[in-house]
N, C-alpha and C positions, 0 to 999 in steps of 0.2 A: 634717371632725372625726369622730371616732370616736365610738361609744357603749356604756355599756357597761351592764352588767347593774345595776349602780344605779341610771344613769338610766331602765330600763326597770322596774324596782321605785316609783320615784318617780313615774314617769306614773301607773301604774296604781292606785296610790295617792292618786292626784290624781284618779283617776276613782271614791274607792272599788270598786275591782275587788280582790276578797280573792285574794290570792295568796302561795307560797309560794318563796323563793329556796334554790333546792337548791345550796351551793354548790361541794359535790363534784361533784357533776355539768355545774357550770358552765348552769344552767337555770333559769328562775321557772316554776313550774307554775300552772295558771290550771286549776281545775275548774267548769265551766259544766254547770246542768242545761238538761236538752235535752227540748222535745217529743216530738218520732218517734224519734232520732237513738238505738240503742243501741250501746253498745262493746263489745268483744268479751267481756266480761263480763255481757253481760247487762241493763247497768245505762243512765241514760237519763239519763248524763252524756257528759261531752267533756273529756278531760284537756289541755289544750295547754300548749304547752311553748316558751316564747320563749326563743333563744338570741342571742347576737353572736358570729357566729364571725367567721372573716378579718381578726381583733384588732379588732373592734368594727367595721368597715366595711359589716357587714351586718345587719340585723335578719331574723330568721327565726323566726316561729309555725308550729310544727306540731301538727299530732295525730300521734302515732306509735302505729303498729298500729290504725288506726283502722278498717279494712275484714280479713277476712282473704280469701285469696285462693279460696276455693271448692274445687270441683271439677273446676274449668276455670280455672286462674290466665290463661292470654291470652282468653278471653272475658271476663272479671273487671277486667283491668287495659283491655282496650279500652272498655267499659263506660264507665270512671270516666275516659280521658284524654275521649271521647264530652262528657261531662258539665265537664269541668274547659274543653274549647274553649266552654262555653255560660257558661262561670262565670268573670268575669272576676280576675283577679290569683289564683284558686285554683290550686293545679297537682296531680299526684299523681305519687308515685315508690313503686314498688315496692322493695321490703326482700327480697330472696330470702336473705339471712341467716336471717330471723324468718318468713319466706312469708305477710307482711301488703301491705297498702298503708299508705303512709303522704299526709297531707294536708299542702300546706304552703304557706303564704305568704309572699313577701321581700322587702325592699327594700333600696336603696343608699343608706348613709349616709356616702359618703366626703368630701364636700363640705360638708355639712350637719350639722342638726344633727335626731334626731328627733322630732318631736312626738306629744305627745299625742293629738293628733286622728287622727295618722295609725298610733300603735300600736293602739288602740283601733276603727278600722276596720278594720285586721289582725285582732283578737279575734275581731269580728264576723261579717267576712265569713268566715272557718276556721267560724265554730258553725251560719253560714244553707248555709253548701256541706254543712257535714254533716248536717243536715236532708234538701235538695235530696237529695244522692247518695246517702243512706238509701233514701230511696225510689227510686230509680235502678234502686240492686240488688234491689228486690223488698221493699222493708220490714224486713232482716231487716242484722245485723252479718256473715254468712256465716260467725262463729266459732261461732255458737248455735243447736243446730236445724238446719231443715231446710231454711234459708232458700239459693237458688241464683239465678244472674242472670240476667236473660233473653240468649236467645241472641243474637247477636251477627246482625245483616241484612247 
């Protein structure tokens, strides 16, 4: 069974998690303030962004643009796949449109149906990975300053 961007309004809803359904964009935005974790702005939030693409078959949280890629975009992206084999269900994909990374989490809802416990673990683990991989690259968003990542062994 399919899901669709209602039912994932209605979970989070059901978790009190404030969020916003863009529906031009076909997306719910989930703004989470963050400990370490800054965005390429500066700021010491996490914008995530759940979608159902593949007509609701898939559940997908990202953060888009959520690292930029440095001075060294393949030290940068080695870095954070590095981090994403230590980070379970986290993955990362590079954006060379936008020369960010982007963070993402997915699952298969083709059969099923999904739940709350398991969108909401999705939320989670996307805001403690960008905690983790903040610090990864040295503390810093790599869009802000001076912040670079450590070299690559």
């Amino acid at each position: 069974m399919a899901v669709s961007l209602r039912t994932c309004a209605e979970l989070l809803a059901a978790e009190r998690v404030r969020h916003h359904v863009d529906l031009e964009e076909h997306v719910i935005r989930v703004v989470l303030v963050t400990r370490e974790y800054r965005n390429l702005r500066d700021e010491k939030l996490a914008i995530l962004q759940v979608a159902v693409p593949d007509e609701g078959r898939r559940c997908r949280v990202t953060i888009e643009r959520a690292f930029a890629v440095g001075a060294d975009a393949a030290a940068t992206c080695l870095e954070l796949c590095r981090a994403a084999a230590d980070t379970p269900t986290v993955g990362v994909e590079f954006d060379a449109d936008f020369d960010n990374l982007r963070m993402v989490v997915e699952t298969v809802v083709e059969d099923g149906d999904l739940s709350r416990r398991q969108l909401i673990s999705m939320v989670d683990a996307l805001k403690e990975a960008a905690e983790i991989w903040h610090a990864v690259l040295g503390g810093t968003c790599l869009g802000v300053g001076a912040g670079r990542p450590r070299a690559a062994s």
